[in-house]
N, C-alpha and C positions, 0 to 999 in steps of 0.2 A: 448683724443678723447672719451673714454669711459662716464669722466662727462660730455660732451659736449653731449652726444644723449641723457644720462639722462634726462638732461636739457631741451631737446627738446622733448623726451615722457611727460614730467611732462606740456610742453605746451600744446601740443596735447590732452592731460587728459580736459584741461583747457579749452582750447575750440574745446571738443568736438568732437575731430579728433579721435576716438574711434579707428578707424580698423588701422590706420597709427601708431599709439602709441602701440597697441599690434602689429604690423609686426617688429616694432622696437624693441619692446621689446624682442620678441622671436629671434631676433638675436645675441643680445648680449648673448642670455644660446648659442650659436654656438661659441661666440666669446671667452667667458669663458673657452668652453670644450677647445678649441684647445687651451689654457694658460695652464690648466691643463691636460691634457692628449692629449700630440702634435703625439704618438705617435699610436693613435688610427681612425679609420676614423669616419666622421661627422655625422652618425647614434649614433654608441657607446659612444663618448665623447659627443654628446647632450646629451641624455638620462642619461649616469651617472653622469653628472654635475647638471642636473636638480635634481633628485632623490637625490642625497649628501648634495644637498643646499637648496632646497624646496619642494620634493614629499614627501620625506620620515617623513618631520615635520607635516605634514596637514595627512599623510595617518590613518584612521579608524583603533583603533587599540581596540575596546571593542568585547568583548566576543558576539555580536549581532550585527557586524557591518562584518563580515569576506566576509558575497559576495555583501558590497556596494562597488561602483564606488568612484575613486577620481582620480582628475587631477596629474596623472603620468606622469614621462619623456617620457613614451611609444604614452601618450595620448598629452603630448604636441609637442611630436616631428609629429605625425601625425596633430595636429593642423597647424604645422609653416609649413609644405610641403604643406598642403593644400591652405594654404593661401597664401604662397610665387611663388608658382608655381600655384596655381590654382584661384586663389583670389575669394576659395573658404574657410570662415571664421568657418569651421567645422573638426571634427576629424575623421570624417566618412570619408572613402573614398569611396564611393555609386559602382566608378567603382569595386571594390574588394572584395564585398558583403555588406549586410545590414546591417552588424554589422562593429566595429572598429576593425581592424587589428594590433589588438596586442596578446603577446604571455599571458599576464596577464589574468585569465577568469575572473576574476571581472571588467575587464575594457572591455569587449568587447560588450561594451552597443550599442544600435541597436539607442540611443536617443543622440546628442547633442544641447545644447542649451546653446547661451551665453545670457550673460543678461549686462543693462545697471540699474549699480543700484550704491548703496552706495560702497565704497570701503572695507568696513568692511562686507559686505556680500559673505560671504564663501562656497555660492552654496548649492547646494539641490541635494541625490542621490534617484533615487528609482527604485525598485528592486520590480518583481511581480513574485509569483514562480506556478509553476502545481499543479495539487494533489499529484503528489510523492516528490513536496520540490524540484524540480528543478529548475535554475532559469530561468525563461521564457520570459522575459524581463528586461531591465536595462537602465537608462536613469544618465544624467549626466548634472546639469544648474550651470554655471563657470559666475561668475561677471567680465566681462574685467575690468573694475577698481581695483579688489581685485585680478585678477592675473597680473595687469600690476606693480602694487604696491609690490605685492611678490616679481615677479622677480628682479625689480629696489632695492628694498633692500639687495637683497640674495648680487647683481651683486655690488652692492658698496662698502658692505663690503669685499668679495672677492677680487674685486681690491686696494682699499684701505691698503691690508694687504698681494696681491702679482703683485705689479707693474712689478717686474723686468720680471714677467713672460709672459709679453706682447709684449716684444720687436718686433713682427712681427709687429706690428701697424706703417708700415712704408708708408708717403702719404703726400701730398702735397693741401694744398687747399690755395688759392689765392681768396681775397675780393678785385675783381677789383673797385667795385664800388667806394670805398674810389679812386683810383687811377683817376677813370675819373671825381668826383665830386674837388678834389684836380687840376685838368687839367683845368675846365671849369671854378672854381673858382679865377685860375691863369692867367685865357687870354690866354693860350697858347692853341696851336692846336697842335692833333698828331702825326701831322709831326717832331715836337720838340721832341719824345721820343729818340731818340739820343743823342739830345745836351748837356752838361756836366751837374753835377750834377741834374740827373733828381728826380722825386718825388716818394717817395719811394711807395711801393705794397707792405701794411703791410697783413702776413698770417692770418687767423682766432683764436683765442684764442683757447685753450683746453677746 
């Protein structure tokens, strides 16, 4: 199931279905946590699955970069609640103040901005400080293609290298269409779904 949404983010990319590709995306880092850490609730295993796998690669690590913004587990788990429950495509949560509600002070930028751009575009932070160097705003522009693309790769090799730990992935999906196209092809009508050897209802591929 896991290649299978891939596969369908990577359409979505393709045409264009921006905000459905990233909802999807950000649930597979839910999907991940609870593979890896089953034992934790779905705040703490988003965030530290994201961060293990892709915050902590991309995070600002030079001597002049200490109070820029970047797309953290903090910042993306406030993204996918936003979006998912609010289908609202920001990390801000406006009701809880003007700024981002995370414990991180470099990420509690008062700006988010996604962009549709290249997938190799790795976002922009900027950071405006007082006359005593404090920071007095912070802003954050995230490329949904270069984060949809992150995750999709963190999330394949992950699975790729621990299947067994998925076993919750337990579901049922039935492609009736094949079944009624197969029906309507044969002459027969549905009253016939009884009669002996009927036509089979093949599942959907992985």
């Amino acid at each position: 199931m896991i290649n299978r949404i891939i596969n369908e983010i990577e359409k979505c990319l393709v045409n264009e279905c921006f905000i459905a590709a990233l909802s999807l995306s950000l649930t597979l880092v839910d999907t991940c946590g609870k593979a890896k850490y089953p034992e934790k609730g779905n705040k703490d295993r988003f965030i530290n699955w994201y961060d293990s796998h892709i915050g902590d690669k991309y995070k600002p690590t030079s001597e002049f970069s200490a109070d820029m913004p970047y797309m953290s587990g903090e910042l993306a788990y406030q993204l996918r609640c936003m979006l998912l429950h609010q289908s609202t495509p920001s990390a801000i949560d406006t009701s809880k103040g003007e700024k981002a509600s995370v414990k991180d002070y470099r990420n509690q930028i008062n700006e988010f901005i996604l962009t549709i751009s290249s997938d190799t575009d790795e976002g922009l932070s900027f950071v405006s400080y007082t006359q005593g160097f404090d920071v007095k705003d912070s802003s954050l522009k995230v490329s949904v293609l270069n984060l949809c693309k992150r995750i999709v790769n963190a999330v394949h090799s992950y699975y790729e290298q621990n299947q067994g730990k998925f076993g919750f992935l337990k579901f049922k999906i039935v492609d009736e269409r094949v079944f009624y196209e197969n029906i309507a092809s044969s002459g027969r009508s549905p009253t016939s779904f009884n009669e002996p050897d009927p036509l089979p209802s093949p599942s959907l591929p992985d």
